[in-house]
C-alpha positions as CSV (number, residue, x, y, z in Angstrom):
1,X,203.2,-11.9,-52.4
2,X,202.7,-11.4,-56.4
3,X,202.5,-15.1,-57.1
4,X,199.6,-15.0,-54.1
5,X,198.0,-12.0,-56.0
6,X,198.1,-13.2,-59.7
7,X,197.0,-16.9,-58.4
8,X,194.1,-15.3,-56.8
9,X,193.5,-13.3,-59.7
10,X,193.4,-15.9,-61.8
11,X,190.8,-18.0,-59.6
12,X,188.6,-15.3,-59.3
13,X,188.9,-14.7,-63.3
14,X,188.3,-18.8,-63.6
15,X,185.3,-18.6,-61.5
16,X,183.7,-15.9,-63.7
17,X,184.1,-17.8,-66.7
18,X,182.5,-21.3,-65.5
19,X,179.5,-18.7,-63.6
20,X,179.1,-17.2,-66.7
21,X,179.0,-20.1,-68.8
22,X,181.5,-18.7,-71.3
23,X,183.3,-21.5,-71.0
24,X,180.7,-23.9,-72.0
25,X,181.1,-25.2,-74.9
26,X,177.6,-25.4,-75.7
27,X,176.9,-22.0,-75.2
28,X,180.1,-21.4,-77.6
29,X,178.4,-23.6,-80.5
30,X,175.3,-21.4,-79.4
31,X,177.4,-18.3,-80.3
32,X,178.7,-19.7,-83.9
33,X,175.3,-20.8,-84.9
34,X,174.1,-17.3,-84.3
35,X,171.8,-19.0,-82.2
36,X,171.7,-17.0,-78.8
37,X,173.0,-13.7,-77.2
38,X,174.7,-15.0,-74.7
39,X,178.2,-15.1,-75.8
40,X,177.7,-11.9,-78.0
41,X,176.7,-10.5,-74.7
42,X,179.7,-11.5,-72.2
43,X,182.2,-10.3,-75.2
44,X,180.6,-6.7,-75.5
45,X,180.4,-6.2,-72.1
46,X,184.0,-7.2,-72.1
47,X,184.9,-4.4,-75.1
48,X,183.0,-1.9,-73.4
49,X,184.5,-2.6,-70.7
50,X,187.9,-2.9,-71.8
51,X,187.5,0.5,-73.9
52,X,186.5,2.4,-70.6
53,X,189.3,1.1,-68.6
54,X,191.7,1.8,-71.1
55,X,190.6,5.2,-71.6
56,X,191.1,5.9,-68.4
57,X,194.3,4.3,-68.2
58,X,195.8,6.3,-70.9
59,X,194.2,9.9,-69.9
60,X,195.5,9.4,-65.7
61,X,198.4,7.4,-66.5
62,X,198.4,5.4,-62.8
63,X,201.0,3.3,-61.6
64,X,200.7,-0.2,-60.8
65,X,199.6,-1.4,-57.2
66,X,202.3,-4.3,-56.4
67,X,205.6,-2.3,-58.2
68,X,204.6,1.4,-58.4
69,X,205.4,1.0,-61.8
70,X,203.6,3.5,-64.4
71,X,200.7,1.9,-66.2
72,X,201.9,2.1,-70.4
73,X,199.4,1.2,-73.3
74,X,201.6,1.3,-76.8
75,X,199.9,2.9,-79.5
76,X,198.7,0.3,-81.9
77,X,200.8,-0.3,-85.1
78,X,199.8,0.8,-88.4
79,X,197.8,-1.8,-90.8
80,X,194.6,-4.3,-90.6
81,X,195.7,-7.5,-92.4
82,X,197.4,-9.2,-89.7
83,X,194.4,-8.3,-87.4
84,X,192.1,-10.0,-90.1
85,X,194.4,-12.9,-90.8
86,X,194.9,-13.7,-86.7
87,X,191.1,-13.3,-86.1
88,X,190.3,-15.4,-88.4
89,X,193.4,-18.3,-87.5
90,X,192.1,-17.4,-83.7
91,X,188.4,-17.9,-84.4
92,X,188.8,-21.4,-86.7
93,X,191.0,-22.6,-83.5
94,X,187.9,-21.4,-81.3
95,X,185.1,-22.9,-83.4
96,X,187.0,-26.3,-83.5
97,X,188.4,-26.5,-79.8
98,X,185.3,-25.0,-78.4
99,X,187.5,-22.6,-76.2
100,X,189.8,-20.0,-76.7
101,X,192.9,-19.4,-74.1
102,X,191.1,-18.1,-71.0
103,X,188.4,-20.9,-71.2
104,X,190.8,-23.5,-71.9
105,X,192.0,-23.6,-68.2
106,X,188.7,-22.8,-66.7
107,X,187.9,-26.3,-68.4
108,X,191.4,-28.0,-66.9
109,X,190.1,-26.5,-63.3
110,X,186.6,-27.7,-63.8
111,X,187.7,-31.2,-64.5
112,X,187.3,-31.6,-68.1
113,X,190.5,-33.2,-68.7
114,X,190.6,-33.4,-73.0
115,X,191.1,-30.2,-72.5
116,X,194.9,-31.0,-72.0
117,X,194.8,-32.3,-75.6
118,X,193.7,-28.7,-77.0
119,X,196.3,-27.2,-74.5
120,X,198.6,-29.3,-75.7
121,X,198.2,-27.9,-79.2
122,X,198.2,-24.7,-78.4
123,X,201.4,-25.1,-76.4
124,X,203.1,-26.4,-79.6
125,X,201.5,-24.2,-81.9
126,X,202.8,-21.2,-79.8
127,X,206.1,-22.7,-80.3
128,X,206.3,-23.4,-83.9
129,X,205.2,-19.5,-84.3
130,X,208.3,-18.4,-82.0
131,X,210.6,-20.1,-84.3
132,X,208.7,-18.7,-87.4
133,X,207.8,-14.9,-86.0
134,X,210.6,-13.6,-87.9
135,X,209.2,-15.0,-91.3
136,X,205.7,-13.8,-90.7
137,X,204.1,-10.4,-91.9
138,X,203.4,-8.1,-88.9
C-alpha cells in the first residue's frame, strides 16, 4: 500500500514539474541569465510554501497518515558555511546539468534519455561523498 502511495506521489510531483515547465531546461538557462520570472517564481512559491507547512507542522505536531507516526522537524544545526559551500557545489551542478534532483527524473519520465548520463553522475558523486562524509566540514 506505501509503495502504491509514494509511486503515486511521485507521479503526481513529476507531472507538476513538466506542467510547470520547471523542468525545462530552457526556462532553467532563463532563470541563470536573470532573464525571466518564471523559475524565481515556482521556487518562492515553493519556500513560502514550504515555511507555512512547516510552521504548522512544528506548532500541531501531527502524526503521519500511513504509520501514525508523529511528524519531527530537527532544529537546524549551528553555522552558515557549509550551507554556502553546498549551495554553491548544488547550484554549479544545476547550471551545468540544467536540472537539479527532482527535475532530473521528470526528464527520464518525459523521455529525454541523456538525462541518464547526469543521473549517472549524480549517482557516483553521491557515493564518493558517503565514503568522504566523515572527512568533510559539517
Amino acid at each position: 500500500m506505501k509503495t502504491i502511495v509514494y509511486f503515486s506521489i511521485g507521479l503526481l510531483f513529476g507531472i507538476t514539474m513538466f506542467m510547470s515547465e520547471a523542468a525545462s531546461w530552457f526556462r532553467i538557462y532563463e532563470m541563470f541569465q536573470f532573464q525571466a520570472f518564471h523559475m524565481y517564481g515556482i521556487i518562492g512559491s515553493a519556500l513560502f510554501c514550504g515555511a507555512i507547512i512547516t510552521y504548522v507542522l512544528k506548532k500541531f505536531s501531527p502524526k503521519d497518515v500511513l504509520e501514525g507516526q508523529p511528524i519531527v522537524i530537527a532544529d537546524k544545526a549551528p553555522g552558515w558555511k557549509r550551507y554556502l559551500y553546498g549551495g554553491i557545489l548544488f547550484g554549479c551542478g544545476w547550471a551545468i546539468a540544467g536540472a537539479c534532483p527532482g527535475p532530473m527524473f521528470t526528464l527520464l519520465g518525459a523521455g529525454f534519455y541523456p538525462i541518464l548520463l547526469v543521473i549517472f553522475s549524480a549517482t557516483v558523486g553521491t557515493f564518493f561523498y558517503g565514503l568522504l562524509q566523515d572527512k568533510l566540514p559539517h
